[in-house]
C-alpha positions in Angstrom: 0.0 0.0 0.0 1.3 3.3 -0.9 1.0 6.1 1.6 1.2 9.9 0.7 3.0 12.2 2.6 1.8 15.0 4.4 3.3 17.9 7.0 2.0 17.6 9.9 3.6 21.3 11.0 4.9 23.9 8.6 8.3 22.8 7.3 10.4 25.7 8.8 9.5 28.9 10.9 10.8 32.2 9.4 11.3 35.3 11.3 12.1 38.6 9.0 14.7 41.0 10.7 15.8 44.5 9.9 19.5 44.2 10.1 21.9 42.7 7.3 22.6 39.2 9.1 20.2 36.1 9.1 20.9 32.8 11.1 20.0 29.4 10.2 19.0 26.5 12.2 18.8 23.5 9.6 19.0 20.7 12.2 16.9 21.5 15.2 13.9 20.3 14.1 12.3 17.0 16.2 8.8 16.6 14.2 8.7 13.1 11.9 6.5 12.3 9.1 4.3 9.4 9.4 6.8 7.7 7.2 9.8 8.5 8.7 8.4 7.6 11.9 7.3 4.4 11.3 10.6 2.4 10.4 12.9 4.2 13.0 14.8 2.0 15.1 14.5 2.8 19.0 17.6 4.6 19.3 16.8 6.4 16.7 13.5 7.2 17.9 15.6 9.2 20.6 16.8 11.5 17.4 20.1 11.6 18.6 22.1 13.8 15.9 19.7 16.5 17.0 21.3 19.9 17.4 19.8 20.0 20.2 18.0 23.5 21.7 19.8 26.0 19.3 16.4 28.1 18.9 16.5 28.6 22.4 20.2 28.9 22.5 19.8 32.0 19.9 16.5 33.3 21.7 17.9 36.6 21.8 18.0 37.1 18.3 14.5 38.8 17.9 15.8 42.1 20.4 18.9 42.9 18.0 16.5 42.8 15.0 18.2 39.5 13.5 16.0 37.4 11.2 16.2 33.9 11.2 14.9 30.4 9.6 14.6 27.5 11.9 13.9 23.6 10.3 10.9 21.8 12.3 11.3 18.2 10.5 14.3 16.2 12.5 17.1 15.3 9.6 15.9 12.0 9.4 13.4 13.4 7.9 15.5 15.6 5.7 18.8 16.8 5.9 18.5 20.2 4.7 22.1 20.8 5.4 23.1 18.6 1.8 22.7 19.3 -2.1 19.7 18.8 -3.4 21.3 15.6 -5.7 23.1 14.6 -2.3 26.7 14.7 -3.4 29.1 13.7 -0.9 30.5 17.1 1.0 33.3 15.3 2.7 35.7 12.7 1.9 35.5 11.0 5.2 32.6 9.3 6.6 29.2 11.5 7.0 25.1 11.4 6.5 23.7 12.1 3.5 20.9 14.4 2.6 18.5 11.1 3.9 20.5 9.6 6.7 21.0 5.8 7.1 22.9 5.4 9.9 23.3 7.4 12.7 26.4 9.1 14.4 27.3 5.7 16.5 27.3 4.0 13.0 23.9 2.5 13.8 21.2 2.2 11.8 18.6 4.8 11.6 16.0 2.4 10.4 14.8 -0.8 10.3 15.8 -3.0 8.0 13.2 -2.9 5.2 11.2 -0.2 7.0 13.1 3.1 5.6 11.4 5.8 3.6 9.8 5.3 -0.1 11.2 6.7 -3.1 8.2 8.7 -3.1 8.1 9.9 0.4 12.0 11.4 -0.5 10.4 12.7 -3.1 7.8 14.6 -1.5 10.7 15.9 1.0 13.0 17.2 -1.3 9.6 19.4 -2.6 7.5 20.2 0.6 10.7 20.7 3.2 14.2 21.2 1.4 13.3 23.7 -2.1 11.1 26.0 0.0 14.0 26.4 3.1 16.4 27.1 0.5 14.4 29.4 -1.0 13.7 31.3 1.7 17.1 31.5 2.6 18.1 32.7 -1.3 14.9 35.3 -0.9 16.1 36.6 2.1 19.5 37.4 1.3 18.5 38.8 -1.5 16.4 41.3 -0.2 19.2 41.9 2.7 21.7 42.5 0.4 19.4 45.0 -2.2 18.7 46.5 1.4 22.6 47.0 3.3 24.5 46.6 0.5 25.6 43.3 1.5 24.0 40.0 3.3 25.4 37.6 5.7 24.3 34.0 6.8 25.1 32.7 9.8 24.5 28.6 9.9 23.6 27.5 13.3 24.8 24.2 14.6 25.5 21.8 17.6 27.2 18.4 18.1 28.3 16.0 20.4 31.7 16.8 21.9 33.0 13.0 20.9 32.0 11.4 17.8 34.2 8.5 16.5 32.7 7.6 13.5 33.2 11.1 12.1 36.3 12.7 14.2 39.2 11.5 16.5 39.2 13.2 19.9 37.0 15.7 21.3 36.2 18.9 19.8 36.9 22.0 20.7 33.4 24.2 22.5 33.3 26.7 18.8 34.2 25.1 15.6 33.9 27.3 13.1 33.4 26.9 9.0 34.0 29.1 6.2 34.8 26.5 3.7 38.4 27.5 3.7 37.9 31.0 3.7 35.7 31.0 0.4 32.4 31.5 2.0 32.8 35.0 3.5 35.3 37.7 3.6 38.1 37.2 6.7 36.8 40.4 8.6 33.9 38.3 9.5 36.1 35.0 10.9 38.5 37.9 12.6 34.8 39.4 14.0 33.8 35.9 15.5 36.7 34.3 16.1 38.0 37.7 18.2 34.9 38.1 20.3 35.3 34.7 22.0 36.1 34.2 26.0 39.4 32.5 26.6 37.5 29.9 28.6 36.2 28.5 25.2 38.0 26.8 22.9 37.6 26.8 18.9 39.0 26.5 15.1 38.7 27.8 12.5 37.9 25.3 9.1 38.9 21.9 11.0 36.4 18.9 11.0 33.7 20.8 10.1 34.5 23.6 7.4 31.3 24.3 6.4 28.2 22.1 5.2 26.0 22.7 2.3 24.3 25.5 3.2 27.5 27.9 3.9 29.2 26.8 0.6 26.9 27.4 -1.6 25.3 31.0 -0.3 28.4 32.2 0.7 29.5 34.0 -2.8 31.5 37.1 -0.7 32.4 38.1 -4.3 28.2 38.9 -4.6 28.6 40.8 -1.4 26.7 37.6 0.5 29.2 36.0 3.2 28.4 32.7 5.2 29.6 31.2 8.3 28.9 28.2 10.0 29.0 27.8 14.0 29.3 23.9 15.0 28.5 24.2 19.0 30.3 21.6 20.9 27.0 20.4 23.2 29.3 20.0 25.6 29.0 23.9 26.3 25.4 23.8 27.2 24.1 20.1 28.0 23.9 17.9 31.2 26.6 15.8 30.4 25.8 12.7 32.5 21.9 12.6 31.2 23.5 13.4 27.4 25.5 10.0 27.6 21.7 8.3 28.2 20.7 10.1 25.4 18.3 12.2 27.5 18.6 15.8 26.0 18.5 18.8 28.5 20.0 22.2 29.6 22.7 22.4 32.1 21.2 25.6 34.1 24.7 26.5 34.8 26.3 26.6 31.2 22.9 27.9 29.6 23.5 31.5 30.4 27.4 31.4 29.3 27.2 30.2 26.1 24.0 32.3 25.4 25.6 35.7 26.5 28.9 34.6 24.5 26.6 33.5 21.7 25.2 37.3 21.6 28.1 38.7 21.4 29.1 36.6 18.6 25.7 37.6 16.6 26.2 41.7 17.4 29.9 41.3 16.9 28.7 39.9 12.8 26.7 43.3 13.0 29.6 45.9 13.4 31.2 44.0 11.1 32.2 45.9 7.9 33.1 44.7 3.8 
C-alpha cells in the first residue's frame, strides 16, 4: 500500500529581521513524518544527531533585529544541510541528505522499514526547495537593502563522535569553507569576540556544510559562516550519555551571553 505524505507542522519557521545578518537552524527540528516515523529503530526514535535546543540557545535574536529560519522536521526526515542531488560534501565518513545510519554507525532504520522513493520525493519538494528558497529570498532582499547580506548557519554536536572525528572537539568550531564563504573580517569578528574559557577552530572537522558553501558567494557581497557548537558547552553531560537531552542551568547562560556577542559582533562587522 502506498502512503502519501503530508506535514503535519509547517516545514520551517521564518522570522524577518531589519538588520543585514540572518541565522539558520537547519537541524533543530524533532517533528517526523508518518513515514519516517514508522521504520525508526528505538535509538533512533531518541533523534540523537539532533542539534539540540539551538532556537532557544539564539533566543535573543528577535531584540537585536536579527531574522532567522529554523527547520521543524528532524534530519531524518531531511537533511537540509546537503545538495539537493546529495553529493558527498566530505571525503570521510558523514550522513547524506537522507540519513541511514546514525552518528554511532547505527542504523537509523529498520531494515526494510526506511522511507519510499516517493516519500524522498515529496521531502525534497515540501521541506528542502522551500527552506532554501527562503534563505536565497532573504538574502536577497538583505543585500538589495545594506548593500551586503550575511548568513550565519547555526549548529550543535556531540563533543566525541568517533565515527566522524578522533578526539574531542573544541566548545566553537567554526566553517567558512576554507575561507571561500565570506570575507576574513567576518572569521576575525567571530573568532576575536570569544572568552578564553572556550575553545575553537577555524575550518577543521567541520569547514562548512552545504548550506555555507553554496550561499556564501562574498564576491556577490553575501558572506556565510557556520557555527558547530560543541554540546558539551550547554548540556547535562551525564543525562546526554543516556541520550536524555536537556540544559545544564549553569552553562545555559554562558554560552547564550557569549553566543550574543558573537551575533552583534557579525553586525559591526564591515566589507
Amino acid at each position: 500500500m502506498t502512503t502519501h505524505a503530508s506535514l503535519t507542522v509547517p516545514a520551517f519557521d521564518f522570522v524577518q529581521g531589519d538588520s543585514p545578518l540572518l541565522v539558520s537552524m537547519p537541524h533543530s527540528g524533532l517533528n517526523l513524518t508518518a513515514e519516517a516515523q514508522a521504520g525508526l529503530t528505538d535509538q533512533a526514535k531518541k533523534l540523537p544527531d539532533t542539534d539540540w535546543f539551538i532556537p532557544e540557545l539564539y533566543g535573543f535574536l528577535a531584540s537585536l533585529g536579527v531574522g532567522f529560519i529554523k527547520a521543524n522536521y528532524s534530519r531524518y526526515v531531511i537533511d537540509l544541510n546537503r545538495p539537493y542531488d546529495d553529493k558527498p560534501l566530505y571525503a570521510t565518513k558523514t550522513t547524506g541528505l537522507f540519513p541511514d545510519i546514525l552518528f554511532e554507525d547505527s542504523p537509523v532504520f529498520v531494515e526494510g522499514k526506511a522511507p519510499s522513493d516517493e516519500h524522498k520525493a515529496f521531502c525534497k519538494e515540501q521541506i528542502w526547495r522551500p527552506y532554501h528558497n527562503t534563505i536565497e529570498q532573504e538574502l536577497a532582499r538583505l543585500k538589495a537593502k545594506f548593500g551586503y547580506a550575511i548568513l550565519f548557519d547555526a549548529h550543535s554536536i556531540a563533543a566525541e563522535v568517533p565515527m566522524l572525528f578522533d578526539g574531542t572537539l573544541p566548545d566553537f568550531n567554526w566553517g567558512t569553507n576554507e575561507g571561500k564563504a565570506c570575507h576574513e573580517a567576518l572569521a576575525n569578528a567571530v573568532t576575536q569576540i570569544l572568552r578564553p574559557n572556550y575553545t575553537q577552530v577555524l575550518n577543521g572537522r567541520f569547514k562548512g556544510g552545504y548550506i555555507t558553501r553554496y550561499f556564501g558567494q562574498p564576491e556577490e557581497g553575501i558572506h556565510a559562516i557556520q557555527l558547530e557548537l560543541s554540546q558539551a558547552t550547554y548540556l547535562n553531560d551525564e543525562l546526554a550519555k543516556q541520550s536524555e537531552y536537556q540544559l545544564d542551568e549553569q552553562k545555559q547562560p554562558l554560552i547564550t551571553q557569549q553566543l550574543k556577542d558573537v551575533i552583534e559582533a557579525c553586525l559591526y562587522v564591515r566589507f
